[in-house]
C-alpha positions in Angstrom: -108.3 79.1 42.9 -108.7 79.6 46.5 -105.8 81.8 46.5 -106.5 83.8 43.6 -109.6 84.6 45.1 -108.1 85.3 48.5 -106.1 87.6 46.3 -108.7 89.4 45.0 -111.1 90.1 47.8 -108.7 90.3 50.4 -108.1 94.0 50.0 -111.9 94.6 49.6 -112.3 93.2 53.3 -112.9 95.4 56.1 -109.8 95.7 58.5 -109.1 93.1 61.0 -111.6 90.8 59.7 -111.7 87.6 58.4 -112.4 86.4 54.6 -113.7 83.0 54.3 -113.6 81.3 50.9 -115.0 77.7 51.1 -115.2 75.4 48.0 -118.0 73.0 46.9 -118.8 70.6 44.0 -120.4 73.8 42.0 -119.2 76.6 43.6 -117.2 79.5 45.6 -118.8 80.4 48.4 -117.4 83.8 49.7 -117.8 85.6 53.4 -116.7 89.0 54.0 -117.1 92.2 55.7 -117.4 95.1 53.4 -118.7 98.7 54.8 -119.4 97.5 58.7 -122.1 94.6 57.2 -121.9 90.9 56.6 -121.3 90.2 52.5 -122.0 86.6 51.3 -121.3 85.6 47.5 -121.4 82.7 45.0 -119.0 81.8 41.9 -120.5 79.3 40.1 -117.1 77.4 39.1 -118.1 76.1 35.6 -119.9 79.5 34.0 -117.8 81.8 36.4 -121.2 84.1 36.8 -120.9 85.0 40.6 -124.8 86.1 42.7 -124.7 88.2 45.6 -126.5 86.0 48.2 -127.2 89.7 50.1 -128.5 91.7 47.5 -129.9 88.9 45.2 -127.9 90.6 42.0 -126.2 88.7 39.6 -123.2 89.2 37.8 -121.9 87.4 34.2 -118.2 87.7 35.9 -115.4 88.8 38.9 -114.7 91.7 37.0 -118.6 93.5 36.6 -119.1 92.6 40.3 -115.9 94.9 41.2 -116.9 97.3 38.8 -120.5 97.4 40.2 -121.6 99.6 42.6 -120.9 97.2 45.8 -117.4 97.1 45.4 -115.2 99.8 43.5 -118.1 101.8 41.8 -116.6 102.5 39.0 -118.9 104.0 37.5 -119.6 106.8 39.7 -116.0 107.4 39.9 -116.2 108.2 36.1 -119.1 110.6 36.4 -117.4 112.5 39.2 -114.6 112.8 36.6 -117.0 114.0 33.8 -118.3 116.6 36.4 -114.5 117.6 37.8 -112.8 118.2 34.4 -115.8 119.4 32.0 -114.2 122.5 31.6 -111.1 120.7 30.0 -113.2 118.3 28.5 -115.2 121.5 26.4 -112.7 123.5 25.9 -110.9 124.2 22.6 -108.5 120.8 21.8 -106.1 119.9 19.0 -106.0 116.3 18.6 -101.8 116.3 19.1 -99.7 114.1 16.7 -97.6 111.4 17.8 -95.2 108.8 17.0 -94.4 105.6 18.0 -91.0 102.8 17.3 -94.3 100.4 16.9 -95.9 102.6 13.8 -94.9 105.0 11.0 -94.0 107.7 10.6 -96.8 110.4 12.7 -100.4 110.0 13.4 -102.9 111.4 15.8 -105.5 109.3 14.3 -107.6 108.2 18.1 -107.9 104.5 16.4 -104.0 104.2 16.4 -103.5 105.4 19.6 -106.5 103.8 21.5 -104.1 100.5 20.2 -100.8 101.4 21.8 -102.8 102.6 24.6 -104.5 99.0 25.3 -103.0 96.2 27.2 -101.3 93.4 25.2 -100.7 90.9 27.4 -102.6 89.3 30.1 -99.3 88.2 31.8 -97.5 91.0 31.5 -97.4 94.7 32.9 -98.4 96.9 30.3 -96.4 100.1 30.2 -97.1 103.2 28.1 -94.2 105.6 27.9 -95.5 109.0 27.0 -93.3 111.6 26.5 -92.6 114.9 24.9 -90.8 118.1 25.6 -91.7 120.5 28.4 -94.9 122.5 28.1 -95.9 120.7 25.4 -99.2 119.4 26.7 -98.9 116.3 29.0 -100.8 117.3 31.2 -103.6 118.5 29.3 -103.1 115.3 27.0 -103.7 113.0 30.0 -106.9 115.1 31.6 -108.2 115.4 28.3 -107.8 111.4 27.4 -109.2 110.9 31.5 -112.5 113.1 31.4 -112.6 110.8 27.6 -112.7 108.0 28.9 -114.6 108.4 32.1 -117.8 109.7 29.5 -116.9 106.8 27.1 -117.4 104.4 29.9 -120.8 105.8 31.4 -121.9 104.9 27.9 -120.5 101.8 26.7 -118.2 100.2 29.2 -115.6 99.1 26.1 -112.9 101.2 27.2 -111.8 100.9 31.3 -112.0 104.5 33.2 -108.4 106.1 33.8 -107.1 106.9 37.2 -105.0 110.0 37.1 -102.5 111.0 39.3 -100.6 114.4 39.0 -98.0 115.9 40.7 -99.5 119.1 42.1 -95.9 120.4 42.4 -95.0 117.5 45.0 -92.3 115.0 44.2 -93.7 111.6 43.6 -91.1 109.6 45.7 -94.4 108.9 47.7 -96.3 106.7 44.8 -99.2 105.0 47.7 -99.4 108.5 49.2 -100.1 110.3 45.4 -102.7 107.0 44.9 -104.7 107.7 48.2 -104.6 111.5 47.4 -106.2 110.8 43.9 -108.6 108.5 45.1 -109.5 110.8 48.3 -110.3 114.0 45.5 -112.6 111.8 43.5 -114.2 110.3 46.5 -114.0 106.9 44.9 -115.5 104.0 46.5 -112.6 102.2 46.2 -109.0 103.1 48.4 -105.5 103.3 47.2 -104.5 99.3 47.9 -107.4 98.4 46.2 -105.9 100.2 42.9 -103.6 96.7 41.9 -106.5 94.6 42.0 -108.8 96.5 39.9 -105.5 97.7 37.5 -104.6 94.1 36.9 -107.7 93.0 36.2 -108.1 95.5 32.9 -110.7 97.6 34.8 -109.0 100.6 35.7 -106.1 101.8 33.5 -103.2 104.6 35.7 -101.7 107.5 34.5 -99.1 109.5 36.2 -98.0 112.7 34.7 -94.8 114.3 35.5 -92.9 111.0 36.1 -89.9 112.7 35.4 -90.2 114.9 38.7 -90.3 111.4 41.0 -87.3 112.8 42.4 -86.0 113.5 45.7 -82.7 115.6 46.9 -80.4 112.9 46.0 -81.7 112.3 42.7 -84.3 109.6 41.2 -83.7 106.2 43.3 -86.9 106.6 45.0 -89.2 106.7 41.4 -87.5 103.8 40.2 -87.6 101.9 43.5 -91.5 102.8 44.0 -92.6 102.2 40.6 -90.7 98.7 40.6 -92.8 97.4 43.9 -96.3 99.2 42.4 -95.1 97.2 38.9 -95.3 94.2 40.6 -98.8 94.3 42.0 -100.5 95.5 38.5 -99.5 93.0 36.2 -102.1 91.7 34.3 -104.9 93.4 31.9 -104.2 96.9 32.4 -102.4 99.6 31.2 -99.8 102.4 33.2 -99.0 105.4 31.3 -96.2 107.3 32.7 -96.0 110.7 31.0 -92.7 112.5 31.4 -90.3 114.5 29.0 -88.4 113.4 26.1 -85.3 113.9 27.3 -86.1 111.7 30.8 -86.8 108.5 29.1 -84.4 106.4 27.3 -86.2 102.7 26.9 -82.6 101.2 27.3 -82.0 102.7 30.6 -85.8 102.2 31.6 -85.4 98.3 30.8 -81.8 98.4 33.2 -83.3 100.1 35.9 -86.5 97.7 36.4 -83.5 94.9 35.7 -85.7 92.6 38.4 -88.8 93.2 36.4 -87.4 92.5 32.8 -89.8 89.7 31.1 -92.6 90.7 33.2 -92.9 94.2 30.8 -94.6 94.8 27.8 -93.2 98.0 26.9 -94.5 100.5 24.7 -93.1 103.9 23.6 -95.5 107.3 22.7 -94.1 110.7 21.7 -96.1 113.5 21.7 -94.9 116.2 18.9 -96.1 119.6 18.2 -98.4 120.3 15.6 -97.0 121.2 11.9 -97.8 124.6 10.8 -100.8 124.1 8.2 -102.4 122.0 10.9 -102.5 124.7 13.8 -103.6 127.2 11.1 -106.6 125.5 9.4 -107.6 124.6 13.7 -107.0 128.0 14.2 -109.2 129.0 11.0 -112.0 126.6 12.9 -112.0 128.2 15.7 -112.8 132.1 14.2 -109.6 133.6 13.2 -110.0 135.9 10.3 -107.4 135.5 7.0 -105.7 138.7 7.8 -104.8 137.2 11.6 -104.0 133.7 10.2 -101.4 135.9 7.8 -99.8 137.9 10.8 -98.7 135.4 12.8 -98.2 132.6 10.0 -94.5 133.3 10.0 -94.3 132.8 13.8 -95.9 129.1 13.9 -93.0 127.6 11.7 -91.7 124.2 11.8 -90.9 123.3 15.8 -91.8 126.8 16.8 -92.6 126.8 20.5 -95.6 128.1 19.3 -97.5 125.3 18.3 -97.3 123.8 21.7 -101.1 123.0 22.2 -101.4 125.1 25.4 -100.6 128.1 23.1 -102.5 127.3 20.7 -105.6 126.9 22.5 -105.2 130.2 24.4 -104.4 131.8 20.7 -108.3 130.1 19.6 -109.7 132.6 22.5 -107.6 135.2 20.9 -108.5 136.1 17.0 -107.0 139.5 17.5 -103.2 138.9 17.7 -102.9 142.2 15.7 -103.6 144.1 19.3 -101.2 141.3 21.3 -98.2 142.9 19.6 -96.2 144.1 23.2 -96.1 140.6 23.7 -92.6 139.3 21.8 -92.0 135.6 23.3 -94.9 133.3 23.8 -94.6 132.9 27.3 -94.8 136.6 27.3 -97.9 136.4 25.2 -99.4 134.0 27.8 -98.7 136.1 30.5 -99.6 139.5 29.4 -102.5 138.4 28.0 -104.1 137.2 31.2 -102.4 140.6 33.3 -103.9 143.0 30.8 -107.4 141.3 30.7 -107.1 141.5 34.6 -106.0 145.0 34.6 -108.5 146.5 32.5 -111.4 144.6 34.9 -110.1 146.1 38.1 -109.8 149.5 36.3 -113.3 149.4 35.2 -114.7 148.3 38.9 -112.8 150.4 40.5 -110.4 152.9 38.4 -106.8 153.8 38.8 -103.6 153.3 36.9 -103.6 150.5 35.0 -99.6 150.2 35.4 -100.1 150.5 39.4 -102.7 147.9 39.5 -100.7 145.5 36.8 -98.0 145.6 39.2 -99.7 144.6 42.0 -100.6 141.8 40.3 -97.9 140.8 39.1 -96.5 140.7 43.0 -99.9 139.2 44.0 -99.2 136.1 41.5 -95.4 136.0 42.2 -95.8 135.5 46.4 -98.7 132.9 45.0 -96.0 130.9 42.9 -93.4 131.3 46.0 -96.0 129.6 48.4 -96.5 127.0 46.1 -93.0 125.9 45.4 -91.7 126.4 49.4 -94.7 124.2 50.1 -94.3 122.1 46.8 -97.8 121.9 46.4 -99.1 123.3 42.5 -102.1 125.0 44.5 -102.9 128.1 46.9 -105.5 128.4 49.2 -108.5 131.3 48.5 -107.9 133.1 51.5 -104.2 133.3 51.3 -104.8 134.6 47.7 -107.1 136.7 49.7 -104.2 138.4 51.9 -102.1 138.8 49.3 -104.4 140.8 47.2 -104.9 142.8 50.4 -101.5 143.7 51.0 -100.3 144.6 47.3 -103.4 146.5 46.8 -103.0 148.3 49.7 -102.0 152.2 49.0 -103.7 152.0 45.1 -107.0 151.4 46.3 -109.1 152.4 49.5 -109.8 150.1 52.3 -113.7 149.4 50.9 -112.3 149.0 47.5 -109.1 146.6 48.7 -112.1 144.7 50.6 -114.0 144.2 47.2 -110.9 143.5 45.5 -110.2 140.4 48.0 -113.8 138.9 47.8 -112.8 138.2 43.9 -109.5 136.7 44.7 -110.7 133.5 44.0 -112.3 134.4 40.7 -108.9 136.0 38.9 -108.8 135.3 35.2 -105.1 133.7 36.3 -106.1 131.3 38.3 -108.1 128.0 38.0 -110.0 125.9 40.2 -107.5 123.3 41.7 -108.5 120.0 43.7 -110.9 121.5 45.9 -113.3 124.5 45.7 -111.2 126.5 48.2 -108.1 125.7 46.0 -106.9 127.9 43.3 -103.6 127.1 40.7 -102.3 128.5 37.9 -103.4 127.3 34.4 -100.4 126.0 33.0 -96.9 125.6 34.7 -95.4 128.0 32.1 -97.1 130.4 33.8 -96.4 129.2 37.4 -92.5 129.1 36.7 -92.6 132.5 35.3 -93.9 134.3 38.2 -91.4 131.9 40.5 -88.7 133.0 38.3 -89.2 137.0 38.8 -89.6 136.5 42.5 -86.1 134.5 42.4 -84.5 137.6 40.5 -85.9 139.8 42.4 -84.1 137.9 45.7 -81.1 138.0 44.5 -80.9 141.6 43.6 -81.6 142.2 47.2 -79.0 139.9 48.4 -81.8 137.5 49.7 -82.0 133.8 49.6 -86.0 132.3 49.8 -87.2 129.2 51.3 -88.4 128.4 47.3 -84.9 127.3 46.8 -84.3 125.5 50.1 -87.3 123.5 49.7 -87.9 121.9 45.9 -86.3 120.9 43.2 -86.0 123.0 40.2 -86.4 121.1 37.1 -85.0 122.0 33.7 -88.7 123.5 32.9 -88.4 126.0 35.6 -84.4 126.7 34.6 -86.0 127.3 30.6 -88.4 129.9 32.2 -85.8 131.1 34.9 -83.1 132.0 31.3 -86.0 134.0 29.5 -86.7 136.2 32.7 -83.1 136.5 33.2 -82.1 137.5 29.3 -85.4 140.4 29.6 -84.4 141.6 32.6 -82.9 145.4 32.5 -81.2 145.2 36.4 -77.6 146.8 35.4 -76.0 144.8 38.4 -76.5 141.5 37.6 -73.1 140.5 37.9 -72.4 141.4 41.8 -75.9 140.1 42.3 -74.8 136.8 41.4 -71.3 136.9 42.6 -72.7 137.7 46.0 -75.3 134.3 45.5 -72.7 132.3 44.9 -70.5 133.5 48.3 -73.5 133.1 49.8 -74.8 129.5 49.1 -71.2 128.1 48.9 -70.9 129.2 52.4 -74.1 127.3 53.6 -73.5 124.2 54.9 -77.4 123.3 55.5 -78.2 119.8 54.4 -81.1 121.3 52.5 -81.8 121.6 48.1 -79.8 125.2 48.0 -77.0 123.9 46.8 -78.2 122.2 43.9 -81.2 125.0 43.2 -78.4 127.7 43.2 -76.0 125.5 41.3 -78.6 125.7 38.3 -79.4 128.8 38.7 -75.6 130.0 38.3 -75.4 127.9 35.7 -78.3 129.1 34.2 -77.0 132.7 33.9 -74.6 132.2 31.4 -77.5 132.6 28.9 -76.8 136.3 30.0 -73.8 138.3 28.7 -72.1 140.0 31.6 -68.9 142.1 31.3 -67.1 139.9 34.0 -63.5 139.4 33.3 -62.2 136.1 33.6 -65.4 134.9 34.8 -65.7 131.7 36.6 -68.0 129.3 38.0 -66.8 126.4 40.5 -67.7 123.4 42.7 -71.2 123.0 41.3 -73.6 120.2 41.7 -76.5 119.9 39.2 -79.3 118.0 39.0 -80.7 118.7 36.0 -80.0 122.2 33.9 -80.8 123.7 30.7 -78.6 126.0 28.3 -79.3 127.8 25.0 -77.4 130.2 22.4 -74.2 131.7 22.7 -72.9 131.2 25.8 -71.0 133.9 27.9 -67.3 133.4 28.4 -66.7 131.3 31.4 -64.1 128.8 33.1 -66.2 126.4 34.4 -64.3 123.7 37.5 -64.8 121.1 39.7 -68.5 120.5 38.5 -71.0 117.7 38.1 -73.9 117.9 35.7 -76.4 114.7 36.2 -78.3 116.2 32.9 -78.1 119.2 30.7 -80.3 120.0 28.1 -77.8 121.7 25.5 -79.9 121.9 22.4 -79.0 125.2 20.5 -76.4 125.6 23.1 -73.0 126.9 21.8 -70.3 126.5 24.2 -67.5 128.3 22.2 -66.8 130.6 24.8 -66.7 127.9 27.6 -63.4 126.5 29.2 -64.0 123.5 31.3 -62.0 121.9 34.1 -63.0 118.4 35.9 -66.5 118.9 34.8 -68.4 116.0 34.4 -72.1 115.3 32.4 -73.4 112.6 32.8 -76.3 112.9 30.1 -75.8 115.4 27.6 -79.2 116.5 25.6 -78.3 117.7 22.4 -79.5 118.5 18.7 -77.7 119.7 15.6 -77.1 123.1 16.6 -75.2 121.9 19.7 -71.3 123.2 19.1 -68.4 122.7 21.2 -65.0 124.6 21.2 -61.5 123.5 22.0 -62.5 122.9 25.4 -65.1 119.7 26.4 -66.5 118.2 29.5 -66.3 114.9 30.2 -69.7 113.1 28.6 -71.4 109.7 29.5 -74.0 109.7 27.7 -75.4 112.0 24.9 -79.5 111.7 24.2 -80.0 113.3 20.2 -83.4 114.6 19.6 -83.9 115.0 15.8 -88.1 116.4 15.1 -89.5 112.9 16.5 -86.2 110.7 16.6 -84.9 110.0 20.0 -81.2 108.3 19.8 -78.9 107.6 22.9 -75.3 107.4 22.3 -74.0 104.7 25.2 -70.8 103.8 23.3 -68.0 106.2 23.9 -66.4 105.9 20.4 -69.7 107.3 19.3 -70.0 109.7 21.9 -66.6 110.9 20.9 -67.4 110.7 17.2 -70.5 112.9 18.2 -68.4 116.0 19.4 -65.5 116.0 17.4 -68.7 116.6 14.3 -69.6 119.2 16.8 -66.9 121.4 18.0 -65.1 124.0 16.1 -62.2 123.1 13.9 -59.5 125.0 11.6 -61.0 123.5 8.7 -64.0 126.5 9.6 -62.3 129.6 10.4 -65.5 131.6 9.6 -67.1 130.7 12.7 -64.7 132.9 14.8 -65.4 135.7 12.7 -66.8 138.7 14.6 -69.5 139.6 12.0 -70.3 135.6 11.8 -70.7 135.1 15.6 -73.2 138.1 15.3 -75.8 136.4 13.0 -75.2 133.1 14.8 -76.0 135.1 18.2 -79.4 136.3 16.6 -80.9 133.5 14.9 -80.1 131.6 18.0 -82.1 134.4 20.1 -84.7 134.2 17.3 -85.3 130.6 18.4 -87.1 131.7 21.6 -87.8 135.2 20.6 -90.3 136.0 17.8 -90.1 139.4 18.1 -87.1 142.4 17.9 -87.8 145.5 19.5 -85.6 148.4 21.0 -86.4 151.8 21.6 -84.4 154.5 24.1 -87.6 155.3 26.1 -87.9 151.2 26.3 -85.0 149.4 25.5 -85.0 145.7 25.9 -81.7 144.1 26.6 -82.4 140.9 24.6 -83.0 143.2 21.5 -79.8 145.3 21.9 -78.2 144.3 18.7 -80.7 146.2 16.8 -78.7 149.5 17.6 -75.3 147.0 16.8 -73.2 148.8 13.9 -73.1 145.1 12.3 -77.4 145.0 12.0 -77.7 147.3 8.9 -76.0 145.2 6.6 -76.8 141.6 8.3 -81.0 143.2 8.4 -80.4 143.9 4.4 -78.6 139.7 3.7 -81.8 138.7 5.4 -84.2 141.4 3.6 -83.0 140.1 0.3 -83.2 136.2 1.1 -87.2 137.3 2.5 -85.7 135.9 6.1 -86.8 139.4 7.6 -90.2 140.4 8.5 -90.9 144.0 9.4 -93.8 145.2 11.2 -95.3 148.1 12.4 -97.3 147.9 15.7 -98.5 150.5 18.4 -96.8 148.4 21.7 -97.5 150.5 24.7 -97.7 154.3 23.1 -96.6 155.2 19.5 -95.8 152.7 17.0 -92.6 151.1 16.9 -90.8 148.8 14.3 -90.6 145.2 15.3 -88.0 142.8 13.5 -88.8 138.8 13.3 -86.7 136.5 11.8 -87.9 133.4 9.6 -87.3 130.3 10.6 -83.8 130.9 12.6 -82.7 127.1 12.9 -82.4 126.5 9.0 -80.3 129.4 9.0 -78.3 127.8 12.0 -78.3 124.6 10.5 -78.0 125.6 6.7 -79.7 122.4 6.3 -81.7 123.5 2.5 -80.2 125.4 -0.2 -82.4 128.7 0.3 -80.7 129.2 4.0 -77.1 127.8 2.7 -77.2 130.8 0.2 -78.0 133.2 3.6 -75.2 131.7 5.0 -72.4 132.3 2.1 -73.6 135.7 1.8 -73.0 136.4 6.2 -69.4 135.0 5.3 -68.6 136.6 3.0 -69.8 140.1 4.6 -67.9 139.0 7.6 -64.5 138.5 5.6 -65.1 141.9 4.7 -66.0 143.3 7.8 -62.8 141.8 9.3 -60.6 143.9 6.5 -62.0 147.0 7.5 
């Protein structure tokens, strides 16, 4: 006992003193320095109620004396919590739904989940796996569960506070240097070594989001090496959630990595799934939308729609009039434009002047912000650099005086949101973050420049989703020597730095992007992790390694590979393969909420030989075929189809295709075409969206089978023209 108690109030002890613990007939006597003053306790050995010999206070228990305002103060910690995140704890919030191998089927029932989220065993480390795909609310998940709990437990004490530790765009190879920063922000009364003790003892549960980006340049050794040592000091009573995406976690490979740790585990797996359609629009109904707007943008929130990601949806519950959002034709667009024009139309009213010169501006103004952020790979920006940046892109729109007034608000723009500190400012989701980053990386290469953003961090497969959408918008007519001269470029730096594996991506990336490159070819690439979606341009790809690629709706028809290695391939039904295939390791399915990981390579060959093209389909080579097939596999990301000459956007540039007429009249007749007429910067224009694009992909129901026999058979006859 002696040495369990050693244990416990060892790391409560000031430093370099001594803890004396000395044993009589009816109790524990304990002597320690705490906080520069002699501390003197006693644990009554049969009723385990311990007194406070200073203070004269007594305690039914261990536990409610560390909780207690002499030792960890927990307490307090949870009302500085309440007070740090009310924002996100009033703000608009649909419950998200969730699954779990330990239930069925989906639920977002709190009673359910507060059971997978409690500790099971008091012998065993309790692990929560939380995962989900990217951007589909983690984050705001675990913040909103933290400021939860931390108002649950100033009332009633049944549930223990949640310590939460983000990444603020730093990689967590550093897990006691993340714990002291999250202590140090909440000003706890308790310091990062202290965190096993209380965790252990059920009164403090952990959370660490972004687990998947515990990563440093040679991969993720580090995460699973510091989460194995911190495993070790918390088992007991509480509970670590480590939040991360779908496609990170496989519970087989989690047990093998923590091999040393294996029957010390309680393991316990949570996915986190969008919301279905009739649930986001009866929220939305709650929330003041009108049953005209609920009936405009009903087709968009279909089944898996990136729209029903719960950031979206709560910035749509601010938003009632999506009639007037209509310039906006992708949801990160939406996001974005939403926040620039509100901004815009502030300025202009403060101070005048043209609302495209001043949008601009900001949109350079946010862009340098994002750049700073990822060379320093923090997910926050300081006031006063926000400050000088607002100065110098303002600078030649406005005046002096009226650049000065413009830079005594930079800490108040609608686009940015307190961060750790007061002087701190960040943007409110990463969506937004990665967008910005992404046109300040285009915008580099066009001018044959290579930034310290890609020397520095690692970008993930959320940036590389972001980084494909800028790309396929983008109207730059010389893409192609752009990236040529990139790739000279970075394969002739020899700096022991991240370029290599950021440009790698990024190449990679591009092939999202038709270019009229002949023989095109990309070689000697190392990824980390990458992400690829729709018709692929045609490409020789060589001497490449791919640690994970995120391939669903990918089709790699077009794609010739040589000595190319993945090592984790993420794929869904619409995944397709042509003659040529990579070597795979390991392919991770995602079905709606099913997760399966092919190990075995029988099944990983069985896998791709049901997914590449065969003789046995000839249609699917047809010119008039591969058209639809490029569509509804644009339509995915894309909810809107708009070109005009004085505006043309490059991702809608099959709407003045020969081939659309007919194709726009198959999906007119099947009611698989909407047509709407919106004003969208000037005089109304005509805006296609297509219905739920991966039915007709997958022809997986009868209604988008019939759509598909009808696009063959027009293709057969567009062939014998």
């Amino acid at each position: 006992m002696i040495n369990v108690l050693t244990d416990i109030f060892g790391p409560f002890s000031d430093p370099a003193t001594e803890l004396s613990i000395q044993e009589s007939n009816d109790c524990y006597l304990i002597e320690m320095f705490k906080d520069g003053s002699q501390k003197q306790y006693s644990l009554n050995r049969k009723t385990e109620s311990i007194k406070s010999l200073s203070t004269k206070l007594n305690y039914p228990n261990i536990n409610s004396l560390l909780a207690s305002s002499e030792f960890a103060d927990l307490k307090g910690m949870a009302a500085t919590q309440s007070r740090m995140l009310a924002e996100i704890g009033s703000a608009p919030f649909l419950t998200p739904n969730f699954s779990s191998p330990e239930t069925e089927g989906i639920f977002h029932d709190n009673g359910d989940l507060r059971k997978l989220l409690k500790a099971r065993s008091s012998t065993k480390t309790s692990i929560v796996l939380l995962d989900g795909p990217a951007g589909i609310g983690k984050t705001r998940f675990l913040q909103r569960l933290t400021v939860d709990r931390a108002q649950s437990y100033l009332n009633s004490c049944d549930f223990p506070p949640i310590l939460y530790i983000g990444s603020r765009g730093a990689k967590l190879s550093n897990l006691r240097a993340e714990l002291a920063s999250a202590t140090q922000q909440l000003r706890a009364s308790f310091t990062f070594d202290q965190v096993p003790i209380l965790v252990s003892r059920g009164l403090l549960d952990i959370a660490i989001d972004g687990f998947d980006e515990l990563v440093d340049a040679d991969g993720y050794h580090d995460a699973w090496h510091a989460l194995q040592s911190f495993l070790s000091e918390i088992a007991g009573l509480g509970v670590c959630i480590l939040a991360g995406r779908d496609t990170f976690f496989d519970q087989q490979g989690f047990s093998e990595r923590l091999e040393a740790s294996k029957g010390t585990i309680d393991l316990t797996q949570l996915h986190l799934l969008l919301a279905e359609p009739r649930q986001a629009l009866l929220w939305l109904k709650e929330h003041g939308w009108t049953e005209d707007s609920l009936e405009e943008i009903e087709s968009i929130l279909q089944h898996n729609s990136y729209a029903l990601r719960p950031y979206f949806l709560s910035v749509l519950a601010e938003t009632p009039n999506w009639k007037e959002q209509g310039q906006s034709k992708t949801v990160r667009n939406f996001l974005v434009d939403r926040f620039l024009d509100r901004e815009t139309n502030l300025i202009q009213k403060m101070l005048g002047g043209e609302s495209d010169r001043i949008r601009d501006a900001l949109s350079r103004m946010f862009e340098d912000a994002a750049v700073d952020m990822a060379e320093r790979e923090q997910g926050e920006v300081d006031i006063e650099y926000l400050s000088l940046l607002c100065e110098l892109c303002f600078d030649g729109i406005f005046s002096s005086d009226e650049v000065r007034k413009l830079t005594h608000k930079a800490g108040s723009f609608g686009l940015m949101e307190p961060g750790a500190s007061s002087r701190m400012r960040k943007f409110p989701h990463s969506e937004i973050l990665n967008h910005f980053l992404a046109k300040s990386i285009l915008k580099d290469l066009f001018e044959r420049k290579i930034g310290l953003a890609l020397r520095r961090g690692v970008f993930g497969v959320d940036f590389v989703e972001v980084f494909q959408d800028v790309l396929a918008s983008d109207r730059e007519k010389d893409l192609a020597p752009a990236l040529n001269a990139f790739e000279i470029k970075f394969s002739e730096d020899f700096a022991s730095d991240r370029l290599h594996v950021n440009g790698s991506a990024i190449l990679l990336a591009s092939l999202v992007k038709g270019l009229e490159i002949e023989d095109r070819k990309l070689n000697n690439l190392h990824i980390n992790e990458c992400s690829l979606t729709g018709i692929l341009d045609k490409c020789t790809i060589s001497n490449t390694e791919i640690y994970r690629l995120d391939a669903r709706g990918a089709d790699f028809s077009e794609l010739k590979f040589e000595s190319t290695s993945i090592t984790m391939l993420i794929a869904d039904e619409l995944t397709r393969f042509g003659k040529s295939i990579p070597a795979i390791s390991t392919i991770h399915l995602t079905d709606g909420h099913q997760i399966t990981t092919l190990h075995n390579p029988a099944e990983v060959d069985n896998w791709i030989k049901q997914h590449r093209d065969t003789e046995e389909e000839p249609y699917q080579d047809l010119v008039f075929f591969k058209f639809f097939e490029k569509i509804c596999r644009r339509a995915i990301r894309q909810f809107y189809f708009r070109y005009e000459e004085q505006d043309p956007d490059p991702v809608s540039e099959f709407l003045i295709d020969e081939k659309w007429p007919i194709l726009s009249e198959i999906l007119r007749q099947h009611g698989r075409l909407d047509e709407v007429h919106k004003q969208v910067s000037g005089p109304t224009s005509l805006l296609y969206h297509v219905r739920d694009p991966q039915s007709l992909l997958s022809a997986s129901e009868p209604s988008a089978l019939a759509v598909r026999n009808d696009v063959i058979a027009a293709a057969r006859d567009w062939e014998q023209q």
